[in-house]
ZASE-970437 format. One line per field, with one value per residue (C-alpha): x, y, z; residue number from 1. Coordinates in Angstrom, 3 decimals. Example, Ala and Ser with C-alpha at 12.3 -4.5 7.8 and 13.67 -1.06 7.14 Angstrom:
! ZASE-970437
px = [12.300, 13.670]
py = [-4.500, -1.060]
pz = [7.800, 7.140]
seq = [1, 2]
//
This chain:
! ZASE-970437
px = [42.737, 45.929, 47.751, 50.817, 50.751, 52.015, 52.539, 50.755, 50.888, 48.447, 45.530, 45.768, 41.694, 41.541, 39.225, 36.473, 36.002, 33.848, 35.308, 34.323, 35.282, 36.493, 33.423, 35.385, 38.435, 38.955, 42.155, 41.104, 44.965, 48.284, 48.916, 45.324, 43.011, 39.536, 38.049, 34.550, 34.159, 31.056, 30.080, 29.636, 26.151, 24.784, 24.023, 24.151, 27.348, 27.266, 26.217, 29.045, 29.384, 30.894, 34.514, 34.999, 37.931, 38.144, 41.564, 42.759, 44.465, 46.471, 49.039, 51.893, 55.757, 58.957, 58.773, 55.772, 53.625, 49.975, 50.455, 47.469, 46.379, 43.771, 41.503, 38.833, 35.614, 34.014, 30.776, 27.289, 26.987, 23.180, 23.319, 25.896, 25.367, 29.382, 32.239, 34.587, 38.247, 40.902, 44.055, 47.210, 50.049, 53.638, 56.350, 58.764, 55.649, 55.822, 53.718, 49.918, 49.250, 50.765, 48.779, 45.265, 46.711, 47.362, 43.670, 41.051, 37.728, 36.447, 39.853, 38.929, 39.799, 39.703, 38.921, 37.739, 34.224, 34.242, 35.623, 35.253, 37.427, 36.731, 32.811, 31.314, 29.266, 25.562, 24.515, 27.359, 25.532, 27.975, 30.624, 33.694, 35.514, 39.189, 41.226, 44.922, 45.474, 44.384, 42.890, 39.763, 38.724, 37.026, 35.948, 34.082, 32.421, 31.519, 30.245, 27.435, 25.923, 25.683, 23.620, 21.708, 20.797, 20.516, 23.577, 25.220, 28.820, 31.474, 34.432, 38.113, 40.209, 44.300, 45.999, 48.846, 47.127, 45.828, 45.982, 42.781, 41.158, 37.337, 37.237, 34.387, 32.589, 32.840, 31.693, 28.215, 27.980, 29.101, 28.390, 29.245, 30.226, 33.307, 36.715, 40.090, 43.454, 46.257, 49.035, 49.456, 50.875, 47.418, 45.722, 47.181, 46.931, 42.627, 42.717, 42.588, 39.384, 37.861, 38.284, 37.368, 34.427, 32.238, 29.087, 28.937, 29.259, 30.711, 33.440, 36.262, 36.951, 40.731, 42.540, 45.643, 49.568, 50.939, 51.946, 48.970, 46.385, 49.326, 49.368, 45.653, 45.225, 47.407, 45.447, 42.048, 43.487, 44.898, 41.509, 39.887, 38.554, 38.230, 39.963, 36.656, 35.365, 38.348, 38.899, 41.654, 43.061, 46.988, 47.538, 49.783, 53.373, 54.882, 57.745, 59.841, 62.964, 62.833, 64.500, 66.953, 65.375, 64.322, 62.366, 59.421, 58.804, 54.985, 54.682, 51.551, 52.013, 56.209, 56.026, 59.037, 58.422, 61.117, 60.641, 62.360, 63.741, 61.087, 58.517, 56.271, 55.373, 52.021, 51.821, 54.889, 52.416, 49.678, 52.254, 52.036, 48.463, 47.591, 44.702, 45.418, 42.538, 43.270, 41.843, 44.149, 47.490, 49.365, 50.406, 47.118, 43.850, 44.932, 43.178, 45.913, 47.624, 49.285, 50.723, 54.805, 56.160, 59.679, 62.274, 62.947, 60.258, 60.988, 57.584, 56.721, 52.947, 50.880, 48.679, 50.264, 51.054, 54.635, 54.032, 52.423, 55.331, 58.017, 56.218, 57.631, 54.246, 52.737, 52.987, 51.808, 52.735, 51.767, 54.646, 56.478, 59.159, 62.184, 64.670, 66.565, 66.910, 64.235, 60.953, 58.346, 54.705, 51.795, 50.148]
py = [18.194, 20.336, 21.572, 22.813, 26.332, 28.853, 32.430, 34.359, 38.127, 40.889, 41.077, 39.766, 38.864, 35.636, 36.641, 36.496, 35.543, 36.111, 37.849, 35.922, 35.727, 33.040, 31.887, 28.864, 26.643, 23.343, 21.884, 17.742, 16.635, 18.471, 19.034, 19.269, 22.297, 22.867, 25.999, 27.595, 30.531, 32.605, 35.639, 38.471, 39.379, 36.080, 35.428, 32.212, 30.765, 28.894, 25.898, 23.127, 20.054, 17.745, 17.248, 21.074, 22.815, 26.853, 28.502, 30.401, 33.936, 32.683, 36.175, 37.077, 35.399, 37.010, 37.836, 40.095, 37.846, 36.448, 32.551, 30.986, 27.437, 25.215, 23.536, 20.856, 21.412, 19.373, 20.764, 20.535, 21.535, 23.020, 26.407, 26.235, 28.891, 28.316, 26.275, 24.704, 23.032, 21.328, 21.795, 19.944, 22.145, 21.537, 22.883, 22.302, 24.048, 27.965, 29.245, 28.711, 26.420, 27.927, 30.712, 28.426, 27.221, 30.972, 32.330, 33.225, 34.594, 37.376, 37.168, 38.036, 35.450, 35.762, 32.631, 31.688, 30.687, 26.439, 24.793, 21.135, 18.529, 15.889, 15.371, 12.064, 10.440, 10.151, 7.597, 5.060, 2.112, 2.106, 4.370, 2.945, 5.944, 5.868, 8.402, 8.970, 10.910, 14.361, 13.422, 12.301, 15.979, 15.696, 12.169, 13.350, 15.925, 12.866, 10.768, 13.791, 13.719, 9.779, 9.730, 12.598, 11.404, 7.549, 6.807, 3.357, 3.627, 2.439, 4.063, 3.291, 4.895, 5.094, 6.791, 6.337, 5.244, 7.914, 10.633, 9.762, 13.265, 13.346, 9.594, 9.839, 12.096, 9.610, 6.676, 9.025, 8.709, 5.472, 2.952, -0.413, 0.676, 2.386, -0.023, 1.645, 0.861, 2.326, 1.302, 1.660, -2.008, -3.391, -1.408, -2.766, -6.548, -5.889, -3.930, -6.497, -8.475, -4.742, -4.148, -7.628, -7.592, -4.692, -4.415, -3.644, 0.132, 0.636, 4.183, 4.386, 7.779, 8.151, 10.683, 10.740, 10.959, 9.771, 6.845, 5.579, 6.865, 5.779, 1.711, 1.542, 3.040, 0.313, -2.212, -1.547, -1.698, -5.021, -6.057, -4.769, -1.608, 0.455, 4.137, 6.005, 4.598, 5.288, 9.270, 10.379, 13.706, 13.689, 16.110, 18.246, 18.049, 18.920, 21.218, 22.204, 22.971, 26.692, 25.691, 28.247, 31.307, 31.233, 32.913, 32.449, 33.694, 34.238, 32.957, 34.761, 38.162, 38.371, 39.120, 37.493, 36.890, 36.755, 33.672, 34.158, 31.106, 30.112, 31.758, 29.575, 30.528, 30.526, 33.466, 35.081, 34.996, 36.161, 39.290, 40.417, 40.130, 37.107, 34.990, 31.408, 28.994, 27.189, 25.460, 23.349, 25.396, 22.327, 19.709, 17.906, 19.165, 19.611, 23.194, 25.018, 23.112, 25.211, 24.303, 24.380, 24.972, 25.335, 24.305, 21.476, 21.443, 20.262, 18.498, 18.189, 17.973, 14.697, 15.128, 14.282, 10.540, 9.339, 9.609, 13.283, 14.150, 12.721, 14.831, 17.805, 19.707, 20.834, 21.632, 22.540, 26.220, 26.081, 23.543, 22.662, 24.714, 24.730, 22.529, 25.476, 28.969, 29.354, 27.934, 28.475, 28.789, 29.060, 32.248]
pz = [-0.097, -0.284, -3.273, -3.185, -3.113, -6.559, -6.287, -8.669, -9.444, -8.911, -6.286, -3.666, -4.839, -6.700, -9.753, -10.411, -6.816, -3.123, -0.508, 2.886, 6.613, 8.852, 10.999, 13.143, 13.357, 14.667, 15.002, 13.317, 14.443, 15.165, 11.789, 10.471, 10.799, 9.303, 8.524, 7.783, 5.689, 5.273, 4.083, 6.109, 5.315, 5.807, 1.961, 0.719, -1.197, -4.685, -4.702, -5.934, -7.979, -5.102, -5.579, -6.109, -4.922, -4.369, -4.852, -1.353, -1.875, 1.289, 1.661, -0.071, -0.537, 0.171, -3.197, -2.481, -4.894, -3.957, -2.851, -4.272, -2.838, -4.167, -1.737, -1.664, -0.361, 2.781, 3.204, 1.808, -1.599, -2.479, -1.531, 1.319, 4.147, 4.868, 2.600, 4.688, 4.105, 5.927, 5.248, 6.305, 7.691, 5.101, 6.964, 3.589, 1.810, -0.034, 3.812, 1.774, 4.454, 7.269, 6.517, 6.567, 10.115, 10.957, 10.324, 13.202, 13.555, 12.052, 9.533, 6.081, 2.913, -0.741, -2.736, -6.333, -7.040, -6.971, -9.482, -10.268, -12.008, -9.723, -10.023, -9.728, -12.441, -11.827, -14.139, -12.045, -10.808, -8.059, -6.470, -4.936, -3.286, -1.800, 0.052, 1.107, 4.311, 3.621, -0.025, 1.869, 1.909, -1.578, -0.876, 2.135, -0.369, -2.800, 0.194, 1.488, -1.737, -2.185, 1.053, 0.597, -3.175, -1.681, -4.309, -3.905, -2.826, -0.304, 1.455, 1.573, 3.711, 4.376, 7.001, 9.557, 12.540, 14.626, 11.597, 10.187, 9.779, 9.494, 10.017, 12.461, 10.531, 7.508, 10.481, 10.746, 7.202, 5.821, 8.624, 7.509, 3.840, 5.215, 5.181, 6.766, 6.630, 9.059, 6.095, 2.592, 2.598, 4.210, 1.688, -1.173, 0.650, 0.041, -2.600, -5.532, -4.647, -3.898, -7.666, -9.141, -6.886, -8.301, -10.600, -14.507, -14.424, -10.911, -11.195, -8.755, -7.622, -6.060, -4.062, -2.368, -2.630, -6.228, -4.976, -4.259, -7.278, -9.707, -7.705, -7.829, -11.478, -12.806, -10.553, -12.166, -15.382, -14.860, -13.049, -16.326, -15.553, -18.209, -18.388, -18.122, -14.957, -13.464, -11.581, -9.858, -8.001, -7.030, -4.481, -6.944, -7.873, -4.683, -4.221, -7.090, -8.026, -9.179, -12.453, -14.519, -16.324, -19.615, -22.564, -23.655, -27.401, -28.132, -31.977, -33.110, -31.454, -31.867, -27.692, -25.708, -22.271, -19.640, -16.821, -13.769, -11.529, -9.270, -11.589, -13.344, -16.916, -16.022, -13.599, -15.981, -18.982, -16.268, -14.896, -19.492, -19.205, -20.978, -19.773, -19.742, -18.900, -15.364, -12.562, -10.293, -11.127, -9.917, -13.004, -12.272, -14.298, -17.571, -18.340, -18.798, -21.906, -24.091, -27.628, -28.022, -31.506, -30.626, -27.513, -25.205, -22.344, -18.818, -17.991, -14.366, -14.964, -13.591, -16.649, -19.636, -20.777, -21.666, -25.522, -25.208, -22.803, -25.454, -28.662, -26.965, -28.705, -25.341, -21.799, -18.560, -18.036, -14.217, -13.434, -16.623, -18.360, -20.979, -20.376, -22.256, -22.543, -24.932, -25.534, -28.718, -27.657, -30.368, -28.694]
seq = [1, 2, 3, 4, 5, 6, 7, 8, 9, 10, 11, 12, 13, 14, 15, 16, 17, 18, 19, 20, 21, 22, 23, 24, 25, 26, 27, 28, 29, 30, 31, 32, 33, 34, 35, 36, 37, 38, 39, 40, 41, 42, 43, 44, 45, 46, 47, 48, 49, 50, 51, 52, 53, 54, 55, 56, 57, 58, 59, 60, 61, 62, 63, 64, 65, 66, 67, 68, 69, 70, 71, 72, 73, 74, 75, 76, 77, 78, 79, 80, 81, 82, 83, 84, 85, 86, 87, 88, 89, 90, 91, 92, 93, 94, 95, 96, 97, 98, 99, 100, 101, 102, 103, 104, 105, 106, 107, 108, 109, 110, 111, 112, 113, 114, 115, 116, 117, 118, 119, 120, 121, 122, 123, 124, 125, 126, 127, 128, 129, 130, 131, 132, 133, 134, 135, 136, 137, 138, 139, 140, 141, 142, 143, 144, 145, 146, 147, 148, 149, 150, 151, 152, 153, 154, 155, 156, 157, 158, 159, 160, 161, 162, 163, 164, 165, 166, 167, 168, 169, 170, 171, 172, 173, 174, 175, 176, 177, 178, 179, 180, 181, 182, 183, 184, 185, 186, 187, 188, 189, 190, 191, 192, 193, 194, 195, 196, 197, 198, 199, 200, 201, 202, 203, 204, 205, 206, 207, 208, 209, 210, 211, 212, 213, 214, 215, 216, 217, 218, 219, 220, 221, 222, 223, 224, 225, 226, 227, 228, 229, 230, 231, 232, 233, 234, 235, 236, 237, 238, 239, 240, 241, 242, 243, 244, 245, 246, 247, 248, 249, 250, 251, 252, 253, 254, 255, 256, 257, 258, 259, 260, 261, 262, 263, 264, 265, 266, 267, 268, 269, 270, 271, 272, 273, 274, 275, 276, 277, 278, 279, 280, 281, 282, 283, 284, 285, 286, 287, 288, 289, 290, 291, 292, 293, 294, 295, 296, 297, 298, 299, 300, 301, 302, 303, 304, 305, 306, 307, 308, 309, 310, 311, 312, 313, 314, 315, 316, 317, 318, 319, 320, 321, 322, 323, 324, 325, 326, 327, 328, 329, 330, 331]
//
């Protein structure tokens, strides 16, 4: 799946990280390309928890700082001799994934080890999996390790017709427990007797534009499903507006830092040296919540709920900011 891609400072490395090489690409659709990366000596990679993403050092901005993309992973997970992505080419993107669509052979790539936030639960009786256009990527990840742990699950897949990527891979796979859709309207038209129609202890696992994870999260909760069984991934914010400057005025250490339009605080807190636990780097995991003690925040995250959004006590330094020209972090 594709994130939307932030510039961070430093390396171009992402740390700690693997250094690999570009072993093949194949072009899925116009817009879609997948990619295998290896390393160079042959080693094997780290194995993943499937649902894992790796973050992409994909070049530098026009601002001369390191773009850094996260992607989900398509390939096997137990010790992987390659990890592959695919990555759908924005044209209104920040250039991560013209970059992706830019690699060949033999090119080298940084990337972070895997990280997971999307993992499926084992214990599940059952496993009902649906994917949005280019959010099958982690679903496709979920649906190697169901068959190759004989897991009980079914597919559900929307796309515009004839932009389906890795729909004949998922065909191999899923035979007759795969169910697409070439709409989001005929999707929604099945979707309701898909949810009522499940075991005690079935977990719904959801990728895709916002759009679509927001529709189907409120339909399992008016089907009855409870909040724990249900697990999404958004793709990420999407483009945003760079916002005005600001301060940011470190409580603890007395340290003011300056955050420059189209800067998030994230990577301005990373440029003073301070580590901030983070995974996604798009509004979407949660890791990198930090406390607010003072200012008006401008939330753009797709983590926080409405009441945690209006208490104004935290925020999502990756995408969110102040809404004024100063903002009070406990740190």
């Amino acid at each position: 799946m594709t994130l939307m891609s932030e510039a961070s400072a430093g390396s171009a490395r992402a740390e700690p990280g693997l250094y690999l090489s570009v072993t093949d690409t194949i072009e899925l659709s116009p817009t879609v390309r997948h990619v295998r990366l290896a390393d160079p000596a042959g080693r094997s990679l780290p194995s993943f928890t499937p649902g894992s993403h790796i973050v992409v050092a994909c070049g530098t901005g026009p601002d001369g700082r390191v773009r850094r993309n996260s992607y989900s992973l398509t390939g096997p997970s137990f010790e992987p001799d390659h990890y592959a992505i695919s990555v759908r080419l924005e044209e209104s993107g920040r250039g991560g994934s013209r970059w992706i669509h830019d690699l060949r052979v033999g090119d080298p790539v940084s990337i972070s080890t895997p990280r997971s936030a999307f993992a499926p639960v084992l214990t599940a009786r059952h496993h009902v999996l649906v994917a949005g256009g280019i959010g099958v990527t982690p679903i496709l990840s979920h649906v190697r390790a169901a068959v190759q742990w004989a897991r009980s699950f079914e597919v559900h897949y929307v796309f515009r017709d004839g932009d389906g990527p890795h729909l004949e891979e998922l065909l191999k796979l899923c035979g007759g427990r795969l169910r697409t859709y070439d709409s989001g309207d005929r999707f929604r038209e099945s979707v309701d007797p898909v949810l009522l129609d499940q075991p005690i202890g079935t977990h719904m696992y959801v990728c895709g534009p916002s759009g679509l994870v927001d529709d189907l999260a409120t339909r399992a909760r008016a089907a009855g499903w409870p909040g724990a069984r249900v697990h999404y991934e958004h793709f990420g914010v999407g483009a945003l507006d760079p916002g005005a400057p600001f301060t940011a005025h470190l409580r603890r250490s007395g340290l003011d830092v300056a955050v420059d339009s189209g800067v998030s605080l994230l990577e301005a807190l990373e440029s003073e040296g301070i580590a901030v636990p983070n995974l996604c780097r798009q509004g979407v995991c949660g890791e990198c919540r930090l406390p607010v003690t003072g200012g008006g925040v401008d939330h753009r995250d797709l983590y926080l709920g409405e009441a945690e959004k209006e208490a104004g006590d935290c925020l999502m330094p990756c995408v969110s900011r102040a809404s004024g020209q100063r903002l009070e972090l406990d740190l």
